[in-house]
N, C-alpha and C positions, 0 to 999 in steps of 0.2 A: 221917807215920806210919812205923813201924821195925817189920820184920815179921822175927822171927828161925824159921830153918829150923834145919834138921840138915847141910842142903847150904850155908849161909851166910846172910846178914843183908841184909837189903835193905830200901830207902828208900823209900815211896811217896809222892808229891805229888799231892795233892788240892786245886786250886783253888776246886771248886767249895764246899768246906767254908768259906774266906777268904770269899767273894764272901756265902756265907747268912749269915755271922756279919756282916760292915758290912753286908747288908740289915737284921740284926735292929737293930743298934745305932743306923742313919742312924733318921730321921724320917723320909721320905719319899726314893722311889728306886724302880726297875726295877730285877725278879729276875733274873738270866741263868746259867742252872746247865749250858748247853751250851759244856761246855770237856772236853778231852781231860786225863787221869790220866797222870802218868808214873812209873815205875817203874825204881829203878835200884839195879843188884848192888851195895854194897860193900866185901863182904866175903866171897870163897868158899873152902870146905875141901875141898870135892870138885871139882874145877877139868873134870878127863875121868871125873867118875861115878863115880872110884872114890879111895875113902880112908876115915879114919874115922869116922865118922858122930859118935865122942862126941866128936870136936876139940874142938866149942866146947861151951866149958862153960856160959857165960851173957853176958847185954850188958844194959846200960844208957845209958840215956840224961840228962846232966848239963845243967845248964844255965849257961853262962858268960857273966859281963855285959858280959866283953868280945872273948871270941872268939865267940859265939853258942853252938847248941846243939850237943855234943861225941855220940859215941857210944865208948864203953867196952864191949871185948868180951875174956872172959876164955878163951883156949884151953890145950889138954891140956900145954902145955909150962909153962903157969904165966906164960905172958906177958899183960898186958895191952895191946891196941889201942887206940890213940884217934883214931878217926876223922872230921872235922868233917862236918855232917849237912848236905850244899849237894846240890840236886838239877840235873840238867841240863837239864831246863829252865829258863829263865833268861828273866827279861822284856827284859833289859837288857844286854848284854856290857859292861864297864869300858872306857874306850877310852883311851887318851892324850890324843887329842884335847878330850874333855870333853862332847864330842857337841854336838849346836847346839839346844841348850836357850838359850845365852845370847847367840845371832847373832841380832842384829836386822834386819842390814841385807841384802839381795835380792842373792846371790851370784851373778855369771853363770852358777857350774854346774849351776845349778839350770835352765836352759836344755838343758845336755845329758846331764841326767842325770833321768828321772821320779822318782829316789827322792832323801834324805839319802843323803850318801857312806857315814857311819855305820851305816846303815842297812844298806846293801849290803854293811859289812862283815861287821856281827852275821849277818845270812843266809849268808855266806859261811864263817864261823866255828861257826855252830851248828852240831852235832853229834849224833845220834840215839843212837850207842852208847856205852859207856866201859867203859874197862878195872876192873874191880874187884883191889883187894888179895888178892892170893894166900897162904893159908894154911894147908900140908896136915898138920901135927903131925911128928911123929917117927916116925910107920909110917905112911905112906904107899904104901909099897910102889907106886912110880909106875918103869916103866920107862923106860930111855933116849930110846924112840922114843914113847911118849908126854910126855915133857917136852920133846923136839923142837919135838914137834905142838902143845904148849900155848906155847912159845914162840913157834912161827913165828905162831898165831892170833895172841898178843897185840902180835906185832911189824906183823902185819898193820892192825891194828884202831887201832895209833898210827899207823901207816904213814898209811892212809887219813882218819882221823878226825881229825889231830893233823897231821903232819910236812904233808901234802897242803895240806889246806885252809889250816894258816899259809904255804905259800908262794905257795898263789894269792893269798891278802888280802896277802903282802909285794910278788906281782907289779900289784894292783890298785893300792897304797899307792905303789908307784914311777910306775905311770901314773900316777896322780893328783898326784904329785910334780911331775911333769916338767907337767903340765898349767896347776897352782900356778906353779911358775917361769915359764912363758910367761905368762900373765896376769900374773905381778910386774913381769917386763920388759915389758910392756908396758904396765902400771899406770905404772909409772917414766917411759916416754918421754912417757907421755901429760899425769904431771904435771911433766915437764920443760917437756911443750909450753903444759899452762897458766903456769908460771912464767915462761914468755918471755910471754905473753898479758898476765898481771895487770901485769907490769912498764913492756909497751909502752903498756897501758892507763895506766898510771899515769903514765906520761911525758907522754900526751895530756892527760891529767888535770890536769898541773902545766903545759900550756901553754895548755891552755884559760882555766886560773887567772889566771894571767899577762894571757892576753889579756882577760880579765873585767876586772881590775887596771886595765889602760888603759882600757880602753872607761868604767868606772865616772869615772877621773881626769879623761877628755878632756868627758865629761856633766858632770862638776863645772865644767869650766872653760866651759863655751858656755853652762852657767847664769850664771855670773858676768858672763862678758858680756854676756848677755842682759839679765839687770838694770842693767847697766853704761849699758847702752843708752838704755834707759825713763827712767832716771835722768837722764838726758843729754834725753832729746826733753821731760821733763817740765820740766824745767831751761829749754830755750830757749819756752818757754808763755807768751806774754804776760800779764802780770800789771794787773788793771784797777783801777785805783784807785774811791774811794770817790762821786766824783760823778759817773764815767764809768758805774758802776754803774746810782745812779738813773735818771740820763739813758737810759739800757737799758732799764729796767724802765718810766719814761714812754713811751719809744716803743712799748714792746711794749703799752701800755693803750692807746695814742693808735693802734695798729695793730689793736686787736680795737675800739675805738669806729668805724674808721674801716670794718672789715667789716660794724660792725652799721648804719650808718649810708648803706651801699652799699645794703645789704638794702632799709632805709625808703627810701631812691629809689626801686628798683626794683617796691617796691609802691606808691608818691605814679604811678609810669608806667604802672604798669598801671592803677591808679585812673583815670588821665586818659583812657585809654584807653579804660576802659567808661565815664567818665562821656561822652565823648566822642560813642559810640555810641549812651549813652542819649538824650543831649540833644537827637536829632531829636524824639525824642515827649515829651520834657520843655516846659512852657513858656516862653518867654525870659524873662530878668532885664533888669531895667532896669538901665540906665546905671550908676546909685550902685553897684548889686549889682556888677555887673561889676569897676570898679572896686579895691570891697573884697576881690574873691576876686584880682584882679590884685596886687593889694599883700603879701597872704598870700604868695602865692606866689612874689611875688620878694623877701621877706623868706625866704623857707625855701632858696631860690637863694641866697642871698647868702650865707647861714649854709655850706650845703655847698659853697661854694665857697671861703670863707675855711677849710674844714676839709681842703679839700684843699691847698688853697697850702701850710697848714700842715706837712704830713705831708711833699705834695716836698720842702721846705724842711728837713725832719727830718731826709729821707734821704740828700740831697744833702750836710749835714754826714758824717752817719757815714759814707758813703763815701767 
């Protein structure tokens, strides 16, 4: 807002006005109308109260698409002003640096510093007053010693506002220099010291290779001879021919007839055994009977005994 006086022309910023208009506009949001108003001279014809009041003739405000909004002020000399309309308060200072909207990565100064450097510099750079454009007409009727006075204020007011505060931010800006350079230099040694590191790593690396190399060559060769080997014990295997074979496969039948055949003794001995025990309370056979059970049984003796001759005789070849 441009609010013209008789004493000069002056800017007012109303945020709270921006903030209700994107409330109206968003869909959905929080109202916050607790902001401070700023107010700033930029134009005065009466600088120490006294001059002439009809200086200024009139102002307007133009709108430029590419300088923004302009302020045009007509005074008693026939001059026109063009003023650009920037208030001081400022959300943002311009910085060189670009500010670290675009730092992604966790700087250590952020260790000894609670704010952005940025940050510290805009607070150190913002300013509360400014000098307004001076413009008294052609009667003025300003003495000596009031235009003294009105220059030593405005010398002050850059003095303090302006010369000051850029040399503390150029004194901050050199600390923070000098800060910068020590962490460079020693960003430096540090990747000096990992490029000795990846390299000695890498050395290891290529000997490690090497020795995998062997290790892999010397396993190929102790398989070769190991097959070398088997090949070789399979090699000296005695090979059995074809009647050697059956003759094997008969003894092996003649060796399971000859366990099952042990078994039938050993039950024919138990048999004799309890027949033995029973035969007290059994009654006798006669002679003929005896006889024919005697003959049995040394026909079944004669049988197992010719099945064993057989079988030594078997074994006594194969060994």
């Amino acid at each position: 807002v441009v609010s013209t006086q008789s004493t000069g022309v002056h800017s007012v910023f109303l945020p709270a006005v921006q903030r209700l208009e994107h409330f109206v506009k968003a869909e959905d949001g929080e109202l916050n109308l607790e902001c401070e108003c700023v107010a700033e001279h930029m134009l005065c014809v009466q600088p120490v109260g006294v001059g002439d009041p009809t200086c200024l003739f009139g102002s307007a405000v133009i709108l430029d698409p590419m300088l923004g909004p302009n302020l045009l002020v007509l005074i008693s000399n026939a001059e026109f002003i063009s003023l650009p309309i920037r208030s001081v308060h400022r959300e943002e200072i311009p910085l060189l640096s670009g500010g670290d909207k675009t730092s992604h990565c966790a700087s250590p100064m952020k260790q000894v510093h609670s704010q952005p450097f940025s940050q510290k510099l805009q607070g150190i750079l913002a300013r509360n007053v400014s000098n307004p454009l001076l413009r008294c007409g052609n009667s003025s009727g300003l003495s000596q010693k009031a235009l003294l006075e009105l220059l030593m204020k405005s010398t002050q007011v850059f003095r303090e506002e302006y010369i000051a505060k850029q040399s503390k931010a150029r004194g901050e800006l050199l600390h923070h220099m000098s800060l910068l350079q020590e962490q460079q230099s020693q960003h430096k040694n540090e990747l000096t010291d990992l490029q000795h590191t990846v390299s000695d790593l890498a050395g290891e690396a290529e000997k490690l290779s090497d020795r995998s190399s062997r290790i892999s060559k010397r396993q190929q060769l102790l398989r070769q001879r190991v097959s070398g080997v088997m090949r070789e014990v399979q090699n000296l295997l005695p090979d059995l021919s074809t009647a050697e074979i059956s003759f094997k496969e008969e003894m092996n039948s003649m060796s399971r007839s000859l366990k099952s055949l042990q078994q039938d003794a050993e039950q024919l001995h138990q048999k004799l055994k309890f027949q033995t025990k029973t035969a007290k309370n059994l009654p006798t056979l006669s002679e003929e009977q005896q006889d024919r059970v005697r003959a049995i049984l040394k026909e079944n003796d004669n049988q197992i005994n010719s099945l064993v001759s057989k079988i030594k005789s078997a074994n006594a070849q194969l060994t």
